[in-house]
C-alpha positions as CSV (number, residue, x, y, z in Angstrom):
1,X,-40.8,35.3,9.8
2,X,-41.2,32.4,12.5
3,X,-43.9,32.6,15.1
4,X,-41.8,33.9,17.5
5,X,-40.6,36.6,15.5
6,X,-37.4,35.1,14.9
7,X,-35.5,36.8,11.9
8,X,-33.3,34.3,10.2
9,X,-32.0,36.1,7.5
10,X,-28.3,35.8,7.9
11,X,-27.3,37.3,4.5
12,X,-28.9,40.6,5.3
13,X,-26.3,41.0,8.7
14,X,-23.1,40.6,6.6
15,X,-21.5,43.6,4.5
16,X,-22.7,44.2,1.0
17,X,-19.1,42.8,-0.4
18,X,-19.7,39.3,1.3
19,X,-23.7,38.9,0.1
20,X,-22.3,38.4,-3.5
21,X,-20.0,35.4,-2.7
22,X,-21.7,32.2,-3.2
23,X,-20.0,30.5,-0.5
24,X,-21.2,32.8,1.8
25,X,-24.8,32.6,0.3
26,X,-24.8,28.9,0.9
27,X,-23.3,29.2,4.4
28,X,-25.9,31.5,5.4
29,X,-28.6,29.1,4.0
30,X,-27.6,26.3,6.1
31,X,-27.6,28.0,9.1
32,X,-30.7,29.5,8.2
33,X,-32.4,26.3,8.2
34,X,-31.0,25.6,11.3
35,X,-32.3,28.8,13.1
36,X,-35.7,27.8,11.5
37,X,-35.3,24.6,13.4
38,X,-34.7,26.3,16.7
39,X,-37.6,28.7,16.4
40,X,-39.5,25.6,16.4
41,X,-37.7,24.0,19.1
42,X,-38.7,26.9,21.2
43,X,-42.2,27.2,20.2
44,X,-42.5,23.8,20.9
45,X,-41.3,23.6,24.6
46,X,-43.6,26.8,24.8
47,X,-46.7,24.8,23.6
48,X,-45.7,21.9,25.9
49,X,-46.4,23.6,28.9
50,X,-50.5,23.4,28.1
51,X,-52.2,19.9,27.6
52,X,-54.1,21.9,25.3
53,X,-51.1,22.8,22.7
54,X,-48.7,20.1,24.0
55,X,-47.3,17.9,21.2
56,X,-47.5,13.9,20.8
57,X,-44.2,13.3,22.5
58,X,-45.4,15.6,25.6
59,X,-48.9,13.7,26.2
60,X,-47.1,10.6,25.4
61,X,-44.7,10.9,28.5
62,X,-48.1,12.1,30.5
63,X,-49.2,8.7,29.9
64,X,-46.5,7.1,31.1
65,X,-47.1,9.0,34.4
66,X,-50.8,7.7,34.9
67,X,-50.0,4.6,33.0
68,X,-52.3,4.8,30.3
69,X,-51.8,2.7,26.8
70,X,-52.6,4.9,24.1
71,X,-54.0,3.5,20.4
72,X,-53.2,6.1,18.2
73,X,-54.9,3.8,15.4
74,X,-58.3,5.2,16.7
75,X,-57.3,8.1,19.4
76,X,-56.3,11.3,17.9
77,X,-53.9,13.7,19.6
78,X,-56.8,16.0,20.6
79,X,-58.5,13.3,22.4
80,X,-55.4,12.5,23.9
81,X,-54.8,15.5,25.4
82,X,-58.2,15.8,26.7
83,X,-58.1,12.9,28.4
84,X,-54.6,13.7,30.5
85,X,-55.7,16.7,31.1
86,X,-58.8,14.9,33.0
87,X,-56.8,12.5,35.0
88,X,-54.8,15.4,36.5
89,X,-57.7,17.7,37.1
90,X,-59.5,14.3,39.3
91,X,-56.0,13.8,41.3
92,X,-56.7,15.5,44.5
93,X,-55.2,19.2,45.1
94,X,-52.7,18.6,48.3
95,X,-53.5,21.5,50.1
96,X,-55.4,22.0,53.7
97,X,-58.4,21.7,52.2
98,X,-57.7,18.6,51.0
99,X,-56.3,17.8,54.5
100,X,-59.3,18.8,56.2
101,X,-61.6,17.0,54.5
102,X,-59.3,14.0,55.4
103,X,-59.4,14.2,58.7
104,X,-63.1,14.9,58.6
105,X,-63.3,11.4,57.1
106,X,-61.1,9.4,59.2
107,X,-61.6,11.0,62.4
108,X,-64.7,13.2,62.2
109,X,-65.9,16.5,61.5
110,X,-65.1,18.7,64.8
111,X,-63.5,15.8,66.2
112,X,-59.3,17.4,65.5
113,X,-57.6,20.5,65.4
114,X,-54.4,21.8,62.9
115,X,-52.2,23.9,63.9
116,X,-49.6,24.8,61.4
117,X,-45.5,25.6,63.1
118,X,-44.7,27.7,59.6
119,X,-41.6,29.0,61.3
120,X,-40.7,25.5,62.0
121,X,-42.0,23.7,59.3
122,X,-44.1,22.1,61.7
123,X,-47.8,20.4,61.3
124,X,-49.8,19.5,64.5
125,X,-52.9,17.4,64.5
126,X,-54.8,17.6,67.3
127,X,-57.6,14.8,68.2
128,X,-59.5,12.5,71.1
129,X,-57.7,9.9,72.6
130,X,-60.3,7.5,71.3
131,X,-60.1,8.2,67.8
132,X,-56.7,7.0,67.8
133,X,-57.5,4.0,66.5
134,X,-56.9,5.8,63.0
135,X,-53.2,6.7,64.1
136,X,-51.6,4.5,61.5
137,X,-54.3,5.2,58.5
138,X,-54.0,9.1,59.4
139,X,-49.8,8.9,59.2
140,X,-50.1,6.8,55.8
141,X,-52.7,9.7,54.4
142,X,-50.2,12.6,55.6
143,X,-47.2,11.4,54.8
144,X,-48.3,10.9,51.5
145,X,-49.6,14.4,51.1
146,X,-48.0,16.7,53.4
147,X,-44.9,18.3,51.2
148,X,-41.0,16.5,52.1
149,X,-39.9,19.6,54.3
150,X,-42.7,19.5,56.7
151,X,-42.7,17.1,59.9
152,X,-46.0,16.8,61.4
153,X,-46.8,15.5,65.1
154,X,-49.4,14.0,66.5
155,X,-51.0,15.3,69.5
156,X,-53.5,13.1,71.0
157,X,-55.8,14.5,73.6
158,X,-58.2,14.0,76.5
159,X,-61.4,16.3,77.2
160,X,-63.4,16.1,80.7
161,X,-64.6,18.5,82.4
162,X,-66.2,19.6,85.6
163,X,-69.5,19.7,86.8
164,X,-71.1,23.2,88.5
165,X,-74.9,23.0,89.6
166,X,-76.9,25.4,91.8
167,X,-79.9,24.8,93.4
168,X,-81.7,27.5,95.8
169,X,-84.1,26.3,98.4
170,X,-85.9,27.9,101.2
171,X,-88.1,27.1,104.1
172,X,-89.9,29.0,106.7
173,X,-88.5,29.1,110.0
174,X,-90.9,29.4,113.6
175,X,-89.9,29.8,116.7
176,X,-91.9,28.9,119.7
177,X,-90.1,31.2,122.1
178,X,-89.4,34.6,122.5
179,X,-86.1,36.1,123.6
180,X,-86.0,35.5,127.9
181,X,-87.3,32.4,129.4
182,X,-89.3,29.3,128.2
183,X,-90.1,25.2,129.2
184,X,-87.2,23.0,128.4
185,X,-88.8,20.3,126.7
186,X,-92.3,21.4,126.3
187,X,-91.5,22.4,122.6
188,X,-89.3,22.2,120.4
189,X,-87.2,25.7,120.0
190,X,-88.5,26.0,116.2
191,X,-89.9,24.4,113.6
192,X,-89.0,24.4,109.9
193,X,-91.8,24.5,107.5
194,X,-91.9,22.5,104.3
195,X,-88.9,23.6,102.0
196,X,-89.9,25.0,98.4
197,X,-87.2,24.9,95.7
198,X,-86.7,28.5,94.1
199,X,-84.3,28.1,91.5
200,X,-83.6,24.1,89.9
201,X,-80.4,22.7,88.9
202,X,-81.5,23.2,84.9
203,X,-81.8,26.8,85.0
204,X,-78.7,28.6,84.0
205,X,-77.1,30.8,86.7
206,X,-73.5,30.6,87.2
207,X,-71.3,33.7,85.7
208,X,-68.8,33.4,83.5
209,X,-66.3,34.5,85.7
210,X,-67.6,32.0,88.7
211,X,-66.3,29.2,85.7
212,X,-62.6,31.1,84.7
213,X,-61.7,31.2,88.5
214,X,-62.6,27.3,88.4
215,X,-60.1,26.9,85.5
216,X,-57.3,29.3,87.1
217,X,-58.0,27.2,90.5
218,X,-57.5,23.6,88.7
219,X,-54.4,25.1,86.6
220,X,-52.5,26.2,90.1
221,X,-53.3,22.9,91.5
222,X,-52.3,20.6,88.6
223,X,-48.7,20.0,89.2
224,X,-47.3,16.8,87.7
225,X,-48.5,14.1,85.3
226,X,-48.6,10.1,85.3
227,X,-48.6,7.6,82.2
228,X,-49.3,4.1,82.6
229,X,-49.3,4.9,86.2
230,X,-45.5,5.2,86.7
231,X,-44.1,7.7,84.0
232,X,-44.0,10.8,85.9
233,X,-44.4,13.9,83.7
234,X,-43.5,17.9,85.2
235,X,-43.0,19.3,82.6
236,X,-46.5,20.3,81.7
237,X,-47.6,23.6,80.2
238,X,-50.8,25.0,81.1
239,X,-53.1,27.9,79.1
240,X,-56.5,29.1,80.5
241,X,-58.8,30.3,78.0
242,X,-62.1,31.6,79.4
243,X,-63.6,28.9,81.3
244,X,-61.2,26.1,79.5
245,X,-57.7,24.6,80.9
246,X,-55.6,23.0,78.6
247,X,-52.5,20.8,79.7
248,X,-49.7,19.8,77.4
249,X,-46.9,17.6,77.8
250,X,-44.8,15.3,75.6
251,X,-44.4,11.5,76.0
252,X,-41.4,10.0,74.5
253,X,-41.2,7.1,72.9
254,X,-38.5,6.0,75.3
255,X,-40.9,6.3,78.2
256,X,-44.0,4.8,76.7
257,X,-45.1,3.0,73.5
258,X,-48.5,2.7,74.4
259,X,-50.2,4.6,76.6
260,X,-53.2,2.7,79.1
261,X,-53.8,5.6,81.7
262,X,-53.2,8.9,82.0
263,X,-53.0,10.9,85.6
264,X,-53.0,14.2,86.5
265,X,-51.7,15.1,90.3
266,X,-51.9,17.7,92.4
267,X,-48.3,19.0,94.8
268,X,-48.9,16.1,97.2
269,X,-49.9,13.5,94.8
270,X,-53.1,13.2,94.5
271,X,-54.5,11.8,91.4
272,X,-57.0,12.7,89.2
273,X,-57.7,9.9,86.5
274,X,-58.5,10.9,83.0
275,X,-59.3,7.7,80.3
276,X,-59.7,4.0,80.9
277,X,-58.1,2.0,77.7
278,X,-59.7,-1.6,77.8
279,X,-57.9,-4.4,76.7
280,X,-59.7,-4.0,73.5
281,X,-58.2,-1.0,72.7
282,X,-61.2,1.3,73.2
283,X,-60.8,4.1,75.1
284,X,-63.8,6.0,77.8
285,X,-63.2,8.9,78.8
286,X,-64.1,9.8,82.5
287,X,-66.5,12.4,82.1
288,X,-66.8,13.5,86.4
289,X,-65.0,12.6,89.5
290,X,-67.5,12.7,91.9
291,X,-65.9,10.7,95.2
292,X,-62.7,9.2,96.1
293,X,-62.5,7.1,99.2
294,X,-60.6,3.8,100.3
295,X,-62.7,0.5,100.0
296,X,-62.7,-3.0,98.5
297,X,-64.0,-4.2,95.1
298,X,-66.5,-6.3,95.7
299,X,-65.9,-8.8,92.8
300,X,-62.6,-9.3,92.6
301,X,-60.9,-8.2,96.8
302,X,-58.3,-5.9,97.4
303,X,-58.6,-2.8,99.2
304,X,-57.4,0.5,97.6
305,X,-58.3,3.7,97.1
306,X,-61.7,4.0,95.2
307,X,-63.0,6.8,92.7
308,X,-66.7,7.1,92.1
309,X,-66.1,8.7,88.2
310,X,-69.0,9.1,85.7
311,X,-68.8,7.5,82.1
312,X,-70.8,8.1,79.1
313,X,-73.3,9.2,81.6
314,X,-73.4,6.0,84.0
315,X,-71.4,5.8,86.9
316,X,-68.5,3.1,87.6
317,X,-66.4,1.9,90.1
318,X,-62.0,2.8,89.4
319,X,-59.8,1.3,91.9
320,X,-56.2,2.0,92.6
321,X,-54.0,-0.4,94.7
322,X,-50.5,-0.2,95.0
323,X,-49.8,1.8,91.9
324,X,-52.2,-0.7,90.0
325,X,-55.2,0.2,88.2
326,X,-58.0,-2.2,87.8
327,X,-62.0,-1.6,87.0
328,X,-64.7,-4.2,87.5
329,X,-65.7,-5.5,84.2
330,X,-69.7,-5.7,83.5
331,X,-71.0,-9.0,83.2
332,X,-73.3,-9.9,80.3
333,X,-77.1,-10.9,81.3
334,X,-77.5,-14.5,80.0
């Protein structure tokens, strides 16, 4: 009996009349040896599907794969074995996890966000406008992982934010007259007393809800947005989470192939600058818009309109004149 519990005894399945022929006796031998052969056949394509049990001929087409010469003077097939089944177990497992810890190392822990279209076969990547400086070493890594089927899109994106601060002061008050008649000019009506601050800036008071009206309030006035300062964009789609607006829109490739500045306007135009690219290729992000007015750069002429925006905690000058965008750049101290 075979190891597949194969019975190959032919004679024994034909009538007792035929099993004393010697043709038939030899007939059934042959194919006998045959079926033998087939049992092993089949236990053998069994065994191949282990590295452990696979035969010489399997882990010899495994080698092929990670291109390993074999010396079967000195290597036995056990060692052989062993050793594929190591090189597979090192290759990296394709899965998100593997993905994740990708990203993490090309773009940052915390610094991106996945979001997987399973419907649509879809794969987002989500991450700062300055870390796109990895774009084309993050699309060799995925396309080289992510599975055939599954088209994945890059979604680059710009945080900034606004800023809320409460102070509460008070100061006393005295009047020098009482209700009726009084000198003009002999005092002063009242007098204000040194002010005392009751509550400073660093102490946490504003509500939550003080901070989602903010968010509703800038996501009814956001109407349009401008790349490069003269791709308009209306098609935006906005979602308010607690105190947080998000604003999406797509840029084609037949509208920009690089993008320098992006814009966000209000019904009547307004703008509301978001990143300065330099003409390195780094990107700052503007953290806080704190004035806009017209004026005239005081390096380089021109009068346009002037916004007084905070960066990386230092404020800095961002001009706009005639649909052009121009900063003054910082000299170095010699």
């Amino acid at each position: 009996m075979n190891p597949i519990e194969l019975d190959t005894s032919l004679l024994s399945l034909l009538p007792p009349w035929y099993r004393e022929v010697l043709d038939y006796q030899q007939i059934c031998l042959t194919e006998q040896q045959q079926f033998e052969a087939l049992a092993e056949e089949i236990v053998g394509v069994a065994d191949n599907f282990f590295f452990q049990t696979m035969d010489e001929r399997a882990v010899g087409m495994w080698e092929q794969v990670f291109r390993i010469v074999p010396n079967p003077q000195v290597e036995s097939l056990a060692f052989r074995r062993t050793r594929v089944l190591n090189r597979i177990s090192t290759r990296p497992p394709y899965t998100l996890g593997f993905l994740y810890q990708k990203l993490d190392e090309l773009i940052g822990p915390g610094e991106w966000k996945v979001t997987v279209d399973y419907p649509n076969y879809t794969l987002y990547i989500e991450s700062a406008a300055q870390n796109q400086n990895y774009a084309t070493e993050l699309a060799f890594t995925i396309n080289r992982i992510k599975p055939a089927h599954i088209m994945w899109v890059n979604a680059p994106f710009v945080r900034t934010g606004l800023l809320l601060s409460e102070t509460i002061s008070s100061t006393q008050r005295i009047y020098s007259y009482k209700l009726g008649a009084w000198e003009l000019g002999r005092l002063p009506f009242a007098t204000d007393g040194p002010e005392g601050v009751i509550k400073m800036p660093e102490t946490p008071s504003i509500q939550q809800a003080l901070l989602a009206g903010v968010a509703n309030f800038v996501s009814g006035d956001v109407a349009s947005a401008r790349v490069n300062g003269t791709v308009a964009i209306t098609g935006l789609t906005k979602t308010v989470e607690g105190s947080e607006l998000t604003v999406t829109y797509t840029v084609l490739p037949s509208q920009a192939t690089e993008i320098t500045a992006l814009e966000l306007l209000d019904a009547e135009g307004n703008i509301r600058p978001r990143l300065i690219r330099w003409i390195d290729g780094r990107v700052y992000e503007i953290d806080r818009l704190k004035h806009k007015c017209r004026a005239a750069s005081t390096k380089v002429g021109g009068c346009g309109i002037r916004y007084t925006v905070m960066i990386g905690g230092h404020e800095s000058f961002l001009y706009n004149e005639d649909e052009k965008w121009f900063v003054e750049a910082k000299e170095p101290c010699l």
